[in-house]
GUKE-170027 format. One record per residue (C-alpha): x, y, z; residue number from 1; residue in three letters. Coordinates in nm, 2 decimals, m for minus. Last residue first. Example, Ala and Ser with C-alpha at 12.3 -4.5 7.8 and 13.67 -1.06 7.14 Angstrom:
% GUKE-170027
+--------+--------+--------+-----+--------+
|     px |     py |     pz | num | residu |
+--------+--------+--------+-----+--------+
|   1.37 |  m0.11 |   0.71 |   2 |    ser |
|   1.23 |  m0.45 |   0.78 |   1 |    ala |
+--------+--------+--------+-----+--------+
END
This chain:
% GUKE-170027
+--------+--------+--------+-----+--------+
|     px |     py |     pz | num | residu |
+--------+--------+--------+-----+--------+
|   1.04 |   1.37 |  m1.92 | 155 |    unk |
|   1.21 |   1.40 |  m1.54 | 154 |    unk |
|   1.42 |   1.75 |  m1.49 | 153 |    unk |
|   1.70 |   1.82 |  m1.21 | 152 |    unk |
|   1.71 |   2.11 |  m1.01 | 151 |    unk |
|   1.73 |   2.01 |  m0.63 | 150 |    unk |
|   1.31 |   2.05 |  m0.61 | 149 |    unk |
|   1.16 |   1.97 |  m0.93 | 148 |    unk |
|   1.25 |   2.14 |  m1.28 | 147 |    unk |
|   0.99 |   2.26 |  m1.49 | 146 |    unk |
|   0.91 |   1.99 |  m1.76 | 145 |    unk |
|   0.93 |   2.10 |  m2.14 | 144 |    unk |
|   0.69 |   1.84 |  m2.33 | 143 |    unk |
|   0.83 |   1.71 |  m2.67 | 142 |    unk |
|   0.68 |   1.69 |  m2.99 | 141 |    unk |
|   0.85 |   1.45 |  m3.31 | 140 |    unk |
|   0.71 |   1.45 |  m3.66 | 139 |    unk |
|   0.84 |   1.27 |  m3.91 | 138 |    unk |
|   0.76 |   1.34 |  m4.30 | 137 |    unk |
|   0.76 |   1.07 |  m4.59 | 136 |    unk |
|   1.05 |   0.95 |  m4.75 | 135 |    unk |
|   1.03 |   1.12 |  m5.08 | 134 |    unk |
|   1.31 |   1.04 |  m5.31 | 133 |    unk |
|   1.46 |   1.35 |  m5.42 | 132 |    unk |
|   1.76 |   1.21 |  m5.21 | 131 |    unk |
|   1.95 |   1.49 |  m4.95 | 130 |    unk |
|   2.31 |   1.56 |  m5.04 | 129 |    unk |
|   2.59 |   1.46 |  m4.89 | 128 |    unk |
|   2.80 |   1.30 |  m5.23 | 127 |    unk |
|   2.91 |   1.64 |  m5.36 | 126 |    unk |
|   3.09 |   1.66 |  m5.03 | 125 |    unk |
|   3.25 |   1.31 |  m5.01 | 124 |    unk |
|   3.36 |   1.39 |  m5.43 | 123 |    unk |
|   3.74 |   1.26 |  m5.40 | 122 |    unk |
|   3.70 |   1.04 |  m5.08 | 121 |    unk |
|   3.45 |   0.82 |  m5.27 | 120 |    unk |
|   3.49 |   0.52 |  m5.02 | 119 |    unk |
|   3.12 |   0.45 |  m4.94 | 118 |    unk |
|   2.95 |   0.13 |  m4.84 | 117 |    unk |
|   2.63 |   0.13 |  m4.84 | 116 |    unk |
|   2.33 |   0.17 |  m4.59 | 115 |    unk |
|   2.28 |   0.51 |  m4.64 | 114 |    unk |
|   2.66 |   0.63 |  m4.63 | 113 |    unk |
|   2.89 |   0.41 |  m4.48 | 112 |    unk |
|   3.24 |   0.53 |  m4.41 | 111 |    unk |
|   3.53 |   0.30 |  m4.31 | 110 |    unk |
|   3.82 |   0.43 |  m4.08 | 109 |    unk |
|   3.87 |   0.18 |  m4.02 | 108 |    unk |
|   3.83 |  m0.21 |  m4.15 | 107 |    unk |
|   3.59 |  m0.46 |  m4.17 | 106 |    unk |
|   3.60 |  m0.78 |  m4.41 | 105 |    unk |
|   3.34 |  m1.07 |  m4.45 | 104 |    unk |
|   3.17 |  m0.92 |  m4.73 | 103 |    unk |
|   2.85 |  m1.04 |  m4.86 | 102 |    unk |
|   2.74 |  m0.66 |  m4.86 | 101 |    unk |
|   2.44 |  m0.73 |  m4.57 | 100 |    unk |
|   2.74 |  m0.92 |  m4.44 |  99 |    unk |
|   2.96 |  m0.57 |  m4.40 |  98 |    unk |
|   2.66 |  m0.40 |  m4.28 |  97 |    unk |
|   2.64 |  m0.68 |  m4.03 |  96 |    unk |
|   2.98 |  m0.64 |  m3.91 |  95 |    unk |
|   2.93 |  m0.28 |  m3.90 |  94 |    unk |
|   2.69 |  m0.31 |  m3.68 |  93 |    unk |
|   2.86 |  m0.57 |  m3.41 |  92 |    unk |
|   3.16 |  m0.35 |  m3.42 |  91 |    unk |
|   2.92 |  m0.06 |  m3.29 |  90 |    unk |
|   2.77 |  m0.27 |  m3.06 |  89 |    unk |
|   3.07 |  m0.39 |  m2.91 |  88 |    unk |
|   3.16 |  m0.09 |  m2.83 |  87 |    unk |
|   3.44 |   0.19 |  m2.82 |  86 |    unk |
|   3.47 |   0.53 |  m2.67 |  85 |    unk |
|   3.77 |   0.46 |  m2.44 |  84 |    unk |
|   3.99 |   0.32 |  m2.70 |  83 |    unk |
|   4.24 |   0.05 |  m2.60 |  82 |    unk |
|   4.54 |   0.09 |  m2.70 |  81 |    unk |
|   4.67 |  m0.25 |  m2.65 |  80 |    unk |
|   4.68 |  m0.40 |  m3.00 |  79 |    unk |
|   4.37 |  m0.57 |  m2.86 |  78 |    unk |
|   4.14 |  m0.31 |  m2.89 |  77 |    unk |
|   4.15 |  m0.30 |  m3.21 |  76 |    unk |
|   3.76 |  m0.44 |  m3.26 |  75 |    unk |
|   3.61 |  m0.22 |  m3.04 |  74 |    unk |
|   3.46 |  m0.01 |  m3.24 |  73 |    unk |
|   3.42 |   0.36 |  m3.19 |  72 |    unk |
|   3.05 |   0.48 |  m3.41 |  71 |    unk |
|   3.08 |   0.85 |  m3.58 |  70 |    unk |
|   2.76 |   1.01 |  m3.66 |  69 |    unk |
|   2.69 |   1.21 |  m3.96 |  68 |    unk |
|   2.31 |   1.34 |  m4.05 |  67 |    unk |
|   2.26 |   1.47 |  m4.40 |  66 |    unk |
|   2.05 |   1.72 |  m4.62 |  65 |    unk |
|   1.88 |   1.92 |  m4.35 |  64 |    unk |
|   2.06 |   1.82 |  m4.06 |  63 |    unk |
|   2.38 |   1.95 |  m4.16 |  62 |    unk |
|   2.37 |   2.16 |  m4.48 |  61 |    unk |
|   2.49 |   2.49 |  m4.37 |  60 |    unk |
|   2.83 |   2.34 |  m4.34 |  59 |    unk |
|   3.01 |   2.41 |  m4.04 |  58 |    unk |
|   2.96 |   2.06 |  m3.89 |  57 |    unk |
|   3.08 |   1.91 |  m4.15 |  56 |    unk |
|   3.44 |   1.97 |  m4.03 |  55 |    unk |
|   3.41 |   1.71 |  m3.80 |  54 |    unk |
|   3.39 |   1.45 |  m4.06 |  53 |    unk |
|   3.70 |   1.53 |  m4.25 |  52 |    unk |
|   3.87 |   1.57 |  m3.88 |  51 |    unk |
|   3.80 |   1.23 |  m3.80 |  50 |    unk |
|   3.84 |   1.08 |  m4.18 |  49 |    unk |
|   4.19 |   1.27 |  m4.10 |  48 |    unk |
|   4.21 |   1.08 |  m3.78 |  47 |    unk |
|   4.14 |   0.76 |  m3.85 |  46 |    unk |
|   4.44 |   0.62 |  m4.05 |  45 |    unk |
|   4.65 |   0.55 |  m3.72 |  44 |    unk |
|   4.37 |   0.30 |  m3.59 |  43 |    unk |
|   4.40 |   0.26 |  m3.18 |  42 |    unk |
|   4.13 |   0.54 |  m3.14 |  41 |    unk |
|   3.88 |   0.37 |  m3.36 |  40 |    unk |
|   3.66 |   0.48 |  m3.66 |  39 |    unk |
|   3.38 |   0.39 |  m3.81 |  38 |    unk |
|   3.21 |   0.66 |  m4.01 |  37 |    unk |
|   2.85 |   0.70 |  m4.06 |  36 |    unk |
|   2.69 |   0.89 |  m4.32 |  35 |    unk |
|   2.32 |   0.90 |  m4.29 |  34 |    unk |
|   2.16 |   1.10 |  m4.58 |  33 |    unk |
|   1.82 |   1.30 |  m4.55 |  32 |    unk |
|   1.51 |   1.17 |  m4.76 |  31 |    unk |
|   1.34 |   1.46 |  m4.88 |  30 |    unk |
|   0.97 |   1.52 |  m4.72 |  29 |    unk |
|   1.11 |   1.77 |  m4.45 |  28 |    unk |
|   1.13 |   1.66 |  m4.08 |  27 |    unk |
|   0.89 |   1.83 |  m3.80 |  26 |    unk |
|   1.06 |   1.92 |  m3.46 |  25 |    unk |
|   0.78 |   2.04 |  m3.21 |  24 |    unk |
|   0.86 |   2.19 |  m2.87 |  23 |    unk |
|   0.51 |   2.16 |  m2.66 |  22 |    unk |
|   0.39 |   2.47 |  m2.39 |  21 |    unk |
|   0.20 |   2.28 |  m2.15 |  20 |    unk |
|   0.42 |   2.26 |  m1.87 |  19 |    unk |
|   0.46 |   2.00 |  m1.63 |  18 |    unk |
|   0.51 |   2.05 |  m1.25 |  17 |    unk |
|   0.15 |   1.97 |  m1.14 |  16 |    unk |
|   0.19 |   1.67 |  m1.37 |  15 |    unk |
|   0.50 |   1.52 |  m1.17 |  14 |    unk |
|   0.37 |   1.59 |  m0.84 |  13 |    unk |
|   0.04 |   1.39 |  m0.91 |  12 |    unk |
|   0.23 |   1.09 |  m1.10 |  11 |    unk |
|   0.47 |   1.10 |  m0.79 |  10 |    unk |
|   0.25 |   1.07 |  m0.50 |   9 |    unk |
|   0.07 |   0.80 |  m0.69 |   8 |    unk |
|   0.39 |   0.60 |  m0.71 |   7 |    unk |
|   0.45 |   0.67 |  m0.30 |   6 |    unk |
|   0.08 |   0.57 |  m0.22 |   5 |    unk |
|   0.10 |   0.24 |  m0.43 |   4 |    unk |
|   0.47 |   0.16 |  m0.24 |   3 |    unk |
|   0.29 |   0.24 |   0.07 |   2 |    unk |
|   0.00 |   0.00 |   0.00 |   1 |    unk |
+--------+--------+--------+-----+--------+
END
């Protein structure tokens, strides 16, 4: 019964603190390329694709006509520098990219761009554009919360 009175307790203070006003993201109907890169701190290649791929973030572009992201495998870990941002998870998808390609190999820094493979390093600008194929339009809302007592936020 306590545990019940305690939940309730919550719900209630919870909804007194909420807001109404909503923060609305809506997408366009263009497709918007992924590019991921994968990329390791124990691979010597890596950080020129590293810096390549940070630089997009300057270009008026991002978000609108692609998304990168950069995944840390763990699959050099071994050599003994072991890189602090690595997962499994991440190895783990680009090895099934790489079988989705009937490809048993994996290597950094590698670049994927919507689900293929992509090496183009001559045209990788040219090649970040959003598709004319129409992928439909996403709309995501959010609730602001006023913070509770000690500052911190629950959504």
């Amino acid at each position: 019964m306590n545990k019940f009175l305690f939940c309730l307790s919550l719900i209630v203070m919870f909804s007194i603190n909420a807001q109404s006003a909503a923060i609305t993201f809506q997408s366009a109907t263009e497709r918007t390329a992924l590019l991921e890169l994968y990329t390791s701190e124990g691979c010597s290649s890596c950080p020129p694709a590293e810096t390549w791929l940070s630089g997009l973030k300057e270009s008026s572009r991002l978000w609108k006509d692609f998304v990168p992201v950069a995944f840390h495998v763990d699959y050099w870990d071994y050599l003994g520098w072991r890189d602090p941002w690595a997962q499994r998870g991440f190895s783990d998808r680009q090895r099934a990219y790489a079988a989705s390609w009937h490809s048993e190999n994996i290597y950094t820094p590698g670049f994927v761009l919507n689900g293929k493979e992509w090496s183009d390093s001559s045209g990788r600008n040219s090649a970040l554009k959003s598709s004319a194929a129409k992928a439909g339009v996403l709309t995501v809302s959010s609730f602001r919360r006023k913070p509770l007592a000690g500052g911190f936020c629950v959504d």
